[in-house]
C-alpha positions in Angstrom: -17.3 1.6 41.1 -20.2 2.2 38.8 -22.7 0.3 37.2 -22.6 -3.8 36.5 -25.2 -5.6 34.5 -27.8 -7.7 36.2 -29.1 -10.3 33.7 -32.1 -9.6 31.8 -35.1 -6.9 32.5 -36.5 -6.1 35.7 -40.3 -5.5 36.5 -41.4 -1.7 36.2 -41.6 0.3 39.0 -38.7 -1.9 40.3 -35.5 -0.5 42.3 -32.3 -2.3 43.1 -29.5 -0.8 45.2 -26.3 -3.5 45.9 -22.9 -2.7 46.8 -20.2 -5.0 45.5 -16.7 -6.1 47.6 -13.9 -8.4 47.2 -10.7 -9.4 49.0 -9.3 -12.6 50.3 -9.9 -14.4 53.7 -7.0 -16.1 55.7 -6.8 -18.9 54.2 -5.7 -16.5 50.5 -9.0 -17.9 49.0 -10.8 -15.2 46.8 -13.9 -13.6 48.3 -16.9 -11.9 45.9 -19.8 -10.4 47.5 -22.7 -8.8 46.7 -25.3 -7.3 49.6 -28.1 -5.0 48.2 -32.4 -4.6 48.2 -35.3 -4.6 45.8 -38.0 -2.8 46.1 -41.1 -2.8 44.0 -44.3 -1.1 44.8 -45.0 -2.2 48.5 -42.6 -5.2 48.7 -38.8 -5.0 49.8 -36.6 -8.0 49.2 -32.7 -7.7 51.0 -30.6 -10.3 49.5 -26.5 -11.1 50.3 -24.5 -12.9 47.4 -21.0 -14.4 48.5 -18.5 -16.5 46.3 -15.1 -17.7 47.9 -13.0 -19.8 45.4 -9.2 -19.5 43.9 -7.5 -16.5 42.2 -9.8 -17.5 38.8 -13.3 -16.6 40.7 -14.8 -13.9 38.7 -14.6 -10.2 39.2 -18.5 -10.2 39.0 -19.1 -13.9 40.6 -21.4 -12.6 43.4 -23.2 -10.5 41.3 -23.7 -12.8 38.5 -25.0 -15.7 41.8 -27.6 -13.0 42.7 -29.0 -12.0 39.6 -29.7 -15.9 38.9 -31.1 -16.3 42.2 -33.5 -13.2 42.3 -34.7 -14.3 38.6 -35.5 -17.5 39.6 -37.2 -16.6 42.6 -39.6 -13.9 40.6 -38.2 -10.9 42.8 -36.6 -9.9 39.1 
């Protein structure tokens, strides 16, 4: 719970709500995911992060996938 970092400044007037999970699947792989929304002015973007990988994955791998990925894509 709380708040994690998301790379860099956003756009003002921008809002981001996410909610962060993690477990493992049945295979014991590692699963990070991150499913949230952007909004800014009259726009909406909904975006859904997930990382699977071994027991070294990141705490914050989803989040950090989605931050890159909304950056690149000018939504951040």
């Amino acid at each position: 719970s709380g708040e994690h970092p998301f790379g860099g400044t956003c756009p003002r007037g921008t809002a981001l709500s996410a909610k962060t999970g993690s477990g493992r699947d049945k295979t014991g792989h590692q699963v990070r995911w991150l499913v949230g929304q952007v909004t800014r002015a009259r726009r909406s973007w909904v975006f859904v992060s997930c990382v699977i990988g071994g027991d070294e994955t990141p705490a914050l791998a989803a989040v950090d996938l989605a931050a890159q990925a909304l950056h690149r894509e000018g939504v951040m």
